[in-house]
N, C-alpha and C positions, 0 to 999 in steps of 0.2 A: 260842629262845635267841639272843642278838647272836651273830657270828661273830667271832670273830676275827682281828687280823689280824695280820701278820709285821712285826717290830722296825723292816727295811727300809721295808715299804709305810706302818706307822705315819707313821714319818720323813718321809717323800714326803709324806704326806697333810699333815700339818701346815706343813712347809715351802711346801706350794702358798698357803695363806693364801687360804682359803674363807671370808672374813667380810665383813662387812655393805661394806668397801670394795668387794671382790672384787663383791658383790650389786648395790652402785651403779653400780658400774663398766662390769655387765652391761646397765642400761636404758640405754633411748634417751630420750636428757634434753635432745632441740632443743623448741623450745618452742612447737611444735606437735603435739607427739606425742600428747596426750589428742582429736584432732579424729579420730584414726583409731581404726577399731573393732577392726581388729585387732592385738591385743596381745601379738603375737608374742614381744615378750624377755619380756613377764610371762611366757609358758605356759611359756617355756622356764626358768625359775627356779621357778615355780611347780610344775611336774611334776618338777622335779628333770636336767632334761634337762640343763643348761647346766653346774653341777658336775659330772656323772656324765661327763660329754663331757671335760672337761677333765681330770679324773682320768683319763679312758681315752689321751687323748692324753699325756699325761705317763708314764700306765704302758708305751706305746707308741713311745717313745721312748726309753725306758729300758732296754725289750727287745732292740730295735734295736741301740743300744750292747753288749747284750751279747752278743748273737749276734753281731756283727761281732768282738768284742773275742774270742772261742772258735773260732770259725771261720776266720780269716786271709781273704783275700782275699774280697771281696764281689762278686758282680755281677748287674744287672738280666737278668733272662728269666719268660720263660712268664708275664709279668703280674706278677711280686713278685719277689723280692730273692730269688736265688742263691747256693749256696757249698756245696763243701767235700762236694758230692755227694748233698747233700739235697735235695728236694721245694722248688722256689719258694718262698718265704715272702711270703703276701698280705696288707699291713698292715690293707688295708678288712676283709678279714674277719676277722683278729686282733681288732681293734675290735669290731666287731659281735660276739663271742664274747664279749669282757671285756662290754662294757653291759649283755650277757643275764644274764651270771651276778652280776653286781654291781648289778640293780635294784633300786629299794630297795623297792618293793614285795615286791619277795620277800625281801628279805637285808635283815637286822637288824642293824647292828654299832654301834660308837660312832659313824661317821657318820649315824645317823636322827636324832639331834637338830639337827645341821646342816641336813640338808634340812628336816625340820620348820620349823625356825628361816626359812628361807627361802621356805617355803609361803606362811610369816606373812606375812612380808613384805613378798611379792606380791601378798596376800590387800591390803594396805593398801595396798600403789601401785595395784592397782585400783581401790580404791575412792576414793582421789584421784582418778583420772581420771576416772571416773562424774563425781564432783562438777565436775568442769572442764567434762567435754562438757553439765551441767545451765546453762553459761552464758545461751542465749537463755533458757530458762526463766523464769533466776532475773529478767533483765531484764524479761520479760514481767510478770510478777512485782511487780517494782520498779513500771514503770509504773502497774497497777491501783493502786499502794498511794497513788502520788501522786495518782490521778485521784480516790479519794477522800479525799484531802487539803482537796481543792478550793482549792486556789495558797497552802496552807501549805507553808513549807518540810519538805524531809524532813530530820529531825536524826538524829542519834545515840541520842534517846530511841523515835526509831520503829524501830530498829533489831530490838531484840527481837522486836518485836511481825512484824516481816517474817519472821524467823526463823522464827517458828512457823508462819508463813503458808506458807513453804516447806514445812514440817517437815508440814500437813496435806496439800499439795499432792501431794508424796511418796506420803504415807500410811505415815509411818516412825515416828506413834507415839511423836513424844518423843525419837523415837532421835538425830536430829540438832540440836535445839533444846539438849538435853542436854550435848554435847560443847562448845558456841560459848559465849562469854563471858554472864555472867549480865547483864551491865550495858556499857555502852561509855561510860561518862562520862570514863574513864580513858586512851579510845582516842582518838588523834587522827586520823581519817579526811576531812576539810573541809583546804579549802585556808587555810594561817596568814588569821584574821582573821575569817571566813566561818563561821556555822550550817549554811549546806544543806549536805546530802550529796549526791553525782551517784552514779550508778549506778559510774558511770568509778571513781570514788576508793573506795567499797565494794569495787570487784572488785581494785584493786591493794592491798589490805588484803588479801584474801579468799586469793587464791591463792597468795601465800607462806604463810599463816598454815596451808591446809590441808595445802601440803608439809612444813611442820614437826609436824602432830601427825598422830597418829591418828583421822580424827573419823569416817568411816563405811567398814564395811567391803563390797565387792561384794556377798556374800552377802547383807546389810542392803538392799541395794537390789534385789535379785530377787525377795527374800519380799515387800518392800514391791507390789513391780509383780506380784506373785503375788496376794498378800491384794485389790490392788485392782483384778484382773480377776475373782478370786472375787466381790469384793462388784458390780461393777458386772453380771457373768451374774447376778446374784441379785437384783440390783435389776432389770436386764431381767425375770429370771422373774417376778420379784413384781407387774411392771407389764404382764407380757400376762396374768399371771392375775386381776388386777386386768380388765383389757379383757373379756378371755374373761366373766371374771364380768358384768359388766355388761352385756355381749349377750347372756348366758344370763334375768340379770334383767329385761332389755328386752322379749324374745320373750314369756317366765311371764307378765309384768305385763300385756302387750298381752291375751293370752288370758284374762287373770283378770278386767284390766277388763271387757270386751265381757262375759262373762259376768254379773260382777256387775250390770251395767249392764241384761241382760236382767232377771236377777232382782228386780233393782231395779222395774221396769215390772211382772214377773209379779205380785210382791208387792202393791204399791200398787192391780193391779186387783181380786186376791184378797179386798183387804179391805172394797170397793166393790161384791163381788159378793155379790147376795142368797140364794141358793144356801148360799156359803161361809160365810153370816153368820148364818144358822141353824146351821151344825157347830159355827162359832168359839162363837156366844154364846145359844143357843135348846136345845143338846144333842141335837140332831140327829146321824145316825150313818149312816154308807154299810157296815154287815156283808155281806160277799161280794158278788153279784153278782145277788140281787135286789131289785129294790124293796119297801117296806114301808109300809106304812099310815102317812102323816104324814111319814115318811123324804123326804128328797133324792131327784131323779129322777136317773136313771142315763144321762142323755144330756143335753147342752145345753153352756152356755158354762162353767160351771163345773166338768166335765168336763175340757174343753180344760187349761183353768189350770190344772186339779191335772196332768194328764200333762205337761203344757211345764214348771210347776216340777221335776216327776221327771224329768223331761231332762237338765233342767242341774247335778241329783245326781247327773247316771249312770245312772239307771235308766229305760232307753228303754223302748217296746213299737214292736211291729216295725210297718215304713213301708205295709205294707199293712193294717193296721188304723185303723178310722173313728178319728180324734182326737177325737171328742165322744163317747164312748161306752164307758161302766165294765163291760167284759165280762174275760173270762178273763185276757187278755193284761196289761190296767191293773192288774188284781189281782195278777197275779205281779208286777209292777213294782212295784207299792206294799209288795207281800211282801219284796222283794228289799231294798229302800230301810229297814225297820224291821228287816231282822238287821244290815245295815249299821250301822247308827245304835247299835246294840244296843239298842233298843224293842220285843224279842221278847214281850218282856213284856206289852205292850199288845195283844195278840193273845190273845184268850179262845179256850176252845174252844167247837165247833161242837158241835151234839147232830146227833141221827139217832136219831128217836124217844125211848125212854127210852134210850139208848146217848149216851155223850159219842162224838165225833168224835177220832181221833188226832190228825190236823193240827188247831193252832188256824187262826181264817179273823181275815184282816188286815181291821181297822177302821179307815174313819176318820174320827175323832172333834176334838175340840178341841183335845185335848193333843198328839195327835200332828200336827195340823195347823200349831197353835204352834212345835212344832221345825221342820216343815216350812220355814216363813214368817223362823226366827228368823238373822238378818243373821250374827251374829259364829261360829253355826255352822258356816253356807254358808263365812263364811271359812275357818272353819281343815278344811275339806274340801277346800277350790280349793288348800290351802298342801300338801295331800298327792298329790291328782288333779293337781296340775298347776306339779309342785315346779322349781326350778332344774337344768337338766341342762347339762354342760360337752360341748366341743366333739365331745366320741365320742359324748353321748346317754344319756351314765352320768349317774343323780341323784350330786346332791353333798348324800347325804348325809352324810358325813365334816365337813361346812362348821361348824368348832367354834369357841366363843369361852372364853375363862376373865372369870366377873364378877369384877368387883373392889370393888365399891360397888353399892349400891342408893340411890335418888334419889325422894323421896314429893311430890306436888302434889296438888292438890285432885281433879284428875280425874284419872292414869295414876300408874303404878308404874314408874319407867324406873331400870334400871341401867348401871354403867359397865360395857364389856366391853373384852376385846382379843383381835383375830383371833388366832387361834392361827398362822395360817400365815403372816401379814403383817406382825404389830405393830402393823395398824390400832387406833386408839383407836374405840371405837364406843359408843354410847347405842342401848339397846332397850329396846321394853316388856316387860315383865313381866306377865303373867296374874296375877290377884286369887288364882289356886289355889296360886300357885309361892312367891308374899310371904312368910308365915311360914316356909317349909321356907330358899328364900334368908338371911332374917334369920339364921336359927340355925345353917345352914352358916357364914356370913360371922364368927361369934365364936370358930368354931374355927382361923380361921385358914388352914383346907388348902385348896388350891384348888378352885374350882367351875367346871366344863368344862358346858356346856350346846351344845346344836344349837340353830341360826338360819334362820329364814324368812326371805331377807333382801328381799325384796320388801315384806311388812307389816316388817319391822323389826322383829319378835317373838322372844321366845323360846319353843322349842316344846318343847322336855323339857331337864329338868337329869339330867347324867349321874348315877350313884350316887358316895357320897362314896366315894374313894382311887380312882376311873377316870381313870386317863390316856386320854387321845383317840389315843396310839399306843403302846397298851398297855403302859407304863411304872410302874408301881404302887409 
């Protein structure tokens, strides 16, 4: 609740004449005062200090008076004013007593609108002098705008259009383009006679105009330089993980290539080998580990090729075993390579006499050599064996896009996407198997969040409908 205060101290209070004279009265109004940063009479009107000072000295004097006027003779000792058998009286710390218990942070009376009122105030001669001390700026400013002029004069009709250019420069949003006149065709700022404007006659325009209104407040320009070290750490982040990214895709690609590039070689001899070319197209069959009447021989070049291709699936056989030769070791590899693939399937069971065998024995035949040999498998194998990893060595698989469109041509399926993390606008392809499920998401409207190869520039799985990518649903 405000406090009260006595008829007396009312009287005093009003009689002091705490308004907006008293508040001008209090800056420093040489006409250089905006070049310095510190703004000592604003804090002291702003915080409320410079009334509350002045109330305490007038109540301080009034004191005085009446302790002298009660007491009869006065005289100086012990550091403060003497009399009549009393304790020293010490005005500094009289003072310092009255400021504490009359702060207005603590103490509510009808003086808080006064000080508020004066907050204001100073809230707005700050931000005048912001705009004073943006003089080189705004010149700086001015220049570009003439430079692309290209030796057109600057008028009065380029005026606006400056304004805003400042008003983006800021990054205030409107905030100050908003307060300054819509039009200046009305303004005479040119010397009588004269189109161009000089920077010179702008700013003597400029700075009575802004000591007469209110156009930006301090706080208006902290946020502004707040919001635009936000965005610019955030454009830094985005642009080293932009970098990052692409040294992680650099490194992937180099090892993907060189593989393919093997592959590419194993393939091509594969198909050239006579051996291979009975499995592929003669129905020829390599079951476990021995040879058979008419069957592939279990040793030779063909041998080689098939284990060098299971190499560069992943599935080695150890460096002390013969490379031309289909024994235990090749067979476990060839075993390991068709649960992988999930071609368990293609694995019959063995007998043992009239008894089937438990383990089926890994074959290989056409169809499985087929997958073996076939290109866009190998790829999206190399896109999980040998994915994007960020600078720890952690996969990114987190690396999300939302589609936005789908895009049809004779030969690929490409949709529009955007980085989820960047805003990147992005074109990927789209898999033959993902098209219809895509179409039919895309008419409901909800968004569609998918994970990216971003080396092939693929999409590799679409998330489920209403998945957020950070769990937001």
């Amino acid at each position: 609740m405000p406090q009260a205060m006595s008829r007396n101290q009312e009287e005093a209070f009003n009689n002091m004449k705490l308004d907006l004279s008293f508040f001008q009265g209090m800056l420093r109004r040489d006409s250089n005062a905006h070049e310095f940063a510190e703004d000592f009479d604003i804090y002291l009107m702003e915080n409320s200090v410079m009334p509350l000072l002045l109330q305490g000295l007038d109540a301080l004097s009034r004191h005085i008076d009446k302790v002298q006027a009660s007491g009869g003779e006065l005289a100086l000792g012990g550091g403060g004013i003497g009399g009549g058998g009393r304790s020293p009286f010490n005005p500094l710390s009289w003072l310092a007593q009255f400021l504490l218990r009359n702060h207005p942070k603590y103490v509510k009376d009808h003086r808080t609108p006064m000080y508020q009122h004066f907050s204001e105030l100073a809230s707005i001669e700050r931000g005048r002098r912001s705009l004073l001390r943006h003089k080189e700026e705004m010149a700086t400013e001015w220049q570009g705008m003439q430079a692309e002029l290209d030796g057109m004069p600057f008028t009065s009709e380029d005026l606006p259009h400056f304004l805003r250019r400042l008003d983006d420069r800021w990054n205030l949003h409107g905030a100050f383009v908003k307060k300054m006149p819509k039009s200046f065709q009305d303004i005479r700022l040119a010397p009588e006679g004269e189109e161009e404007i000089m920077f010179t006659d702008f700013w003597k325009w400029f700075e009575p105009y802004i000591v007469e209104n209110d156009i930006l407040r301090a706080d208006q320009f902290a946020e502004a330089l707040a919001r635009k070290e936000n965005e610019e750490r955030e454009a830094t982040r985005i642009q080293e993980m932009r970098e990052r990214r692409q040294r992680a895709v650099q490194e992937a690609q180099e090892i993907r290539s060189g593989l393919e590039e093997k592959f590419g070689i194993i393939r091509a001899d594969m198909y050239i080998n006579e051996e291979i070319n009975r499995i592929m197209n003669k129905g020829a069959i390599i079951r476990g580990t021995e040879e058979r009447d008419g069957g592939p021989q279990l040793k030779g070049e063909h041998i080689t090729l098939l284990l060098q291709a299971l190499e560069l699936w992943g599935c080695t056989v150890p460096s002390d075993v013969p490379k031309d030769v289909w024994g235990s070791e090749a067979l476990a590899a060839w075993k390991k390579w068709l649960k992988e693939r999930e071609l368990d399937h293609m694995m019959p069971p063995g007998e043992t006499g009239k008894q089937q065998a438990v383990d089926p024995i890994p074959c290989v035949d056409a169809a499985s050599l087929r997958t073996l040999l076939h290109q866009d498998l190998f790829q999206e194998y190399l896109q999980t064996a040998f994915p994007v990893r960020d600078d720890f060595g952690e996969t990114e698989v987190h690396h999300i896009v939302e589609v936005r469109g789908i895009i049809e041509d004779d030969l690929d399926v490409i949709v529009d996407a955007v980085d989820d993390e960047t805003g990147e606008v992005m074109q990927l392809f789209l898999p033959d198997n993902q098209v219809e499920q895509v179409r039919q998401r895309l008419l409901t409207q909800e968004p569609i969040y998918a994970r990216v190869d971003m080396i092939s520039s693929r999409i590799t799985v679409l998330l489920p409908p209403g998945h957020h990518p950070h769990g937001i649903h």
